[in-house]
FITIMAR-48743 format. One record per residue (C-alpha): x, y, z; residue in three letters. Coordinates in nm, 2 decimals, padded with zeros to 4 digits. Each point is the difference from the previous one (the first is absolute). Layout:
N
PT     east    north       up   pake
PT        X        Y        Z    ALA
...
END
This chain:
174
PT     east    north       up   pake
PT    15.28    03.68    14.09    UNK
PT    00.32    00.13   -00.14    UNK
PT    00.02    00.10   -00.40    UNK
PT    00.16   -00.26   -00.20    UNK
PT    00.09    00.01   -00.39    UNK
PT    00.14   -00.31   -00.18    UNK
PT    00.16    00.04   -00.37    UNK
PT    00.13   -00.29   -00.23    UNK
PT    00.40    00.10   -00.11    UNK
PT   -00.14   -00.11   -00.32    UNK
PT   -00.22    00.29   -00.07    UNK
PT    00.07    00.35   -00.17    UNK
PT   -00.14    00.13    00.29    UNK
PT    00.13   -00.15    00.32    UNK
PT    00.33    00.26    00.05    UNK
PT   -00.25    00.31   -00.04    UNK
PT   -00.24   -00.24    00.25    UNK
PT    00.27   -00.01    00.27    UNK
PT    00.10    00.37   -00.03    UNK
PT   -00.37    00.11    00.01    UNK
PT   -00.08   -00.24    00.32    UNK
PT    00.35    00.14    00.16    UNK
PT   -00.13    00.30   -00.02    UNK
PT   -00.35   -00.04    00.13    UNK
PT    00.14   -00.19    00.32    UNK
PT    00.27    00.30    00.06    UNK
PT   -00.23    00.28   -00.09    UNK
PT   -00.06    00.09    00.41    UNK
PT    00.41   -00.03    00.04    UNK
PT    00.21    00.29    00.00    UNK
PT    00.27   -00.15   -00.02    UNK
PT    00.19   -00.30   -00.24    UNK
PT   -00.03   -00.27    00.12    UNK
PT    00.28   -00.24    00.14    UNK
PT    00.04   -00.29   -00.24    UNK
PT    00.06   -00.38    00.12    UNK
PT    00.07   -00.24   -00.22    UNK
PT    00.00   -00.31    00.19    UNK
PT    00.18   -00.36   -00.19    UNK
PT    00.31   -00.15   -00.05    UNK
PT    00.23   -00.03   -00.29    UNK
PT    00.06   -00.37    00.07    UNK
PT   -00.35   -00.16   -00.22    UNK
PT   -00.09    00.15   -00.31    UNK
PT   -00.37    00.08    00.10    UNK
PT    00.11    00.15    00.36    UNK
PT    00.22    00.26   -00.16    UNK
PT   -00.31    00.16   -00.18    UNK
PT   -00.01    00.29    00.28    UNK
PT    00.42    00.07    00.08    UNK
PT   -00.02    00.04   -00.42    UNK
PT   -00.28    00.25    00.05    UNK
PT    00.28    00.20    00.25    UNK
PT    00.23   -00.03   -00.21    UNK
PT   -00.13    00.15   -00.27    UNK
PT   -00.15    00.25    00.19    UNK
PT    00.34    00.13    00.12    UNK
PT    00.16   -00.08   -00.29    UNK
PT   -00.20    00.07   -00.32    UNK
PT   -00.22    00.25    00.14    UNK
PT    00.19    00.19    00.22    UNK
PT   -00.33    00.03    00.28    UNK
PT    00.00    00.28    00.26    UNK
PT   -00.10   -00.25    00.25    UNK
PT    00.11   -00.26    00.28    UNK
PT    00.04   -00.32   -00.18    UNK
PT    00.09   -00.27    00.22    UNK
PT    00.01   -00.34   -00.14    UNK
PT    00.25   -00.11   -00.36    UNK
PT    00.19   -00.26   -00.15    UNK
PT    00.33    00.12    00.17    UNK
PT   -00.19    00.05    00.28    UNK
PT   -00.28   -00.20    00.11    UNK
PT   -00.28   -00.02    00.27    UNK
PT   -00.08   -00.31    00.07    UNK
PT   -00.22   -00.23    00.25    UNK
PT    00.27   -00.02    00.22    UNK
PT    00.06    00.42   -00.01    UNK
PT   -00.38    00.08   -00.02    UNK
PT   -00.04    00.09    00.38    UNK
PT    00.31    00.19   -00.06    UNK
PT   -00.09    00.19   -00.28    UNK
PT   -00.34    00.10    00.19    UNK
PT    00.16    00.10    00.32    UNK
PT    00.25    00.24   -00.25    UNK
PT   -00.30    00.14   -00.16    UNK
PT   -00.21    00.09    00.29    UNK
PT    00.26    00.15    00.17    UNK
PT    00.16    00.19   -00.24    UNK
PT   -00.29    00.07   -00.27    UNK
PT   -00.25    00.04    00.29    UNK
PT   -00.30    00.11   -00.14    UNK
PT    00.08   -00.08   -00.36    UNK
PT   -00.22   -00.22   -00.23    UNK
PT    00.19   -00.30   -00.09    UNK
PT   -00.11   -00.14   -00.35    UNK
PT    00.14   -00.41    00.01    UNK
PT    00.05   -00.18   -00.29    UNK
PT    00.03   -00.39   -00.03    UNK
PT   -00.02   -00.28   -00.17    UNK
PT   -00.29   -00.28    00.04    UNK
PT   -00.13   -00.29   -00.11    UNK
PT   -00.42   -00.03   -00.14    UNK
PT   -00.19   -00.28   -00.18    UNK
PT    00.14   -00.06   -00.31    UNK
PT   -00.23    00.22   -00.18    UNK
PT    00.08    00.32    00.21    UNK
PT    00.41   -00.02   -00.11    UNK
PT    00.11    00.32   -00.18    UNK
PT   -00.21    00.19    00.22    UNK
PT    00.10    00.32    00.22    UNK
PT   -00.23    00.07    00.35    UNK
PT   -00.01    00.32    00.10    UNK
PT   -00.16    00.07    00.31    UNK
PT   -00.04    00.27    00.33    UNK
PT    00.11   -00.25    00.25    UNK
PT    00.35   -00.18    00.07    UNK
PT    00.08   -00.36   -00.09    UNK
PT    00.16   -00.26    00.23    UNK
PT    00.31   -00.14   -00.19    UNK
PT    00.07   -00.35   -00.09    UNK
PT   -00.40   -00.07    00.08    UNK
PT    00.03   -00.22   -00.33    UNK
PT    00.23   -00.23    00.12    UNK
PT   -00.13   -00.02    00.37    UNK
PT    00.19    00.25    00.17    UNK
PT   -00.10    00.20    00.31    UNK
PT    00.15    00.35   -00.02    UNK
PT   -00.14    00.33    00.09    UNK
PT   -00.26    00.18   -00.23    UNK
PT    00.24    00.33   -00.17    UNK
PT   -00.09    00.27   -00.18    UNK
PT   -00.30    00.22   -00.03    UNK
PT   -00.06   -00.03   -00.35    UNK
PT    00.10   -00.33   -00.21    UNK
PT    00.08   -00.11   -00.38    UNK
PT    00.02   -00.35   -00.01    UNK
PT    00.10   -00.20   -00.34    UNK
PT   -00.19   -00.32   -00.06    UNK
PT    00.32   -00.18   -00.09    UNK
PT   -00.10   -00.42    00.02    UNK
PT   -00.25   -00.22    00.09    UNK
PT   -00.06   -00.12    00.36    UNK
PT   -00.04   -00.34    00.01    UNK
PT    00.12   -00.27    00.22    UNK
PT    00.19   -00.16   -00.29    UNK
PT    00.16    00.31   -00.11    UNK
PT    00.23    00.04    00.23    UNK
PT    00.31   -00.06   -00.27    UNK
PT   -00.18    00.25   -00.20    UNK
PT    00.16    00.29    00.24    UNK
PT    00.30   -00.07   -00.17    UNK
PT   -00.12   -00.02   -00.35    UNK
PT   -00.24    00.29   -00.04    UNK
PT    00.10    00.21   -00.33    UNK
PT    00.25    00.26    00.05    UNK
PT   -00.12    00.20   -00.33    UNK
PT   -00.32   -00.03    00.23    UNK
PT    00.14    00.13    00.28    UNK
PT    00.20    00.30   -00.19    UNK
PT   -00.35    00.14   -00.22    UNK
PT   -00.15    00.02    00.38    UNK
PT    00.28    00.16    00.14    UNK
PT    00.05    00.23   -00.24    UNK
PT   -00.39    00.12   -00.01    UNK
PT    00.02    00.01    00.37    UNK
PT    00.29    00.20    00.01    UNK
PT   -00.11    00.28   -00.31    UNK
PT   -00.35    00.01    00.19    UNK
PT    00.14    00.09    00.34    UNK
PT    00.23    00.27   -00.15    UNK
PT   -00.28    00.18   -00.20    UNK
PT   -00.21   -00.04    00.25    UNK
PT    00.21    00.15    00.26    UNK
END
């Protein structure tokens, strides 16, 4: 069973809960780890991750491979890609992927951490290769089967408090 945290981007606590749960999962790595960020700029709640990689590179100025941003996306459609690039050229590497998902509608607002991968665009009933060796998800609407207009209405302040605690936590933490 692989270690799994979950914090609530509405608590004092949840950017000191990612960096501390970061840390734990890396503790055996050497090295940084790559960073995916894995969503498109096109819906408001998919563009939770490229924001992450942006401000990664942009605010916080990481020492790392961050692959995945607003001006720059990976999306479904470049996710084998991306992984082929990875593995090839970060062989060896721990790759920490960060995405956005959808929960029951009391889960939204929360960020998953956990020491597996995640398989992208599983919310909305996609079939794409499991990535990453570690994973931050952020909880970012509900799943239902009426929801699906939702994916275009989610709450961008929503979406920017997430990405911002995501972001902070991964550059303390690494």
């Amino acid at each position: 069973m692989r270690k799994q945290f979950y914090y609530s981007c509405h608590s004092a606590y949840c950017k000191n809960g990612i960096k501390e749960a970061i840390q734990s999962l890396t503790r055996d790595s050497k090295e940084m780890p790559v960073i995916l960020c894995v969503g498109s700029d096109l819906i408001i709640m998919d563009c939770l991750a490229p924001l992450v990689g942006t401000l990664l590179i942009d605010k916080y100025k990481i020492n790392t491979f961050v692959y995945g941003t607003l001006k720059n996306t990976i999306t479904a459609k470049e996710i084998v890609f991306a992984k082929e690039f990875i593995n090839k050229y970060h062989k060896g590497k721990k790759v920490l992927a960060v995405d956005a998902a959808v929960g029951k509608i009391n889960e939204i607002g929360l960020v998953k951490i956990s020491g597996e991968g995640l398989y992208p665009g599983l919310g909305v009933n996609k079939r794409l290769p499991m990535v990453g060796d570690i994973s931050i998800l952020g909880i970012v609407s509900d799943k239902s089967f009426l929801n699906k207009s939702m994916l275009a209405i989610t709450r961008m302040n929503l979406i920017y408090k997430m990405a911002n605690l995501i972001a902070e936590a991964i550059a303390s933490a690494i």
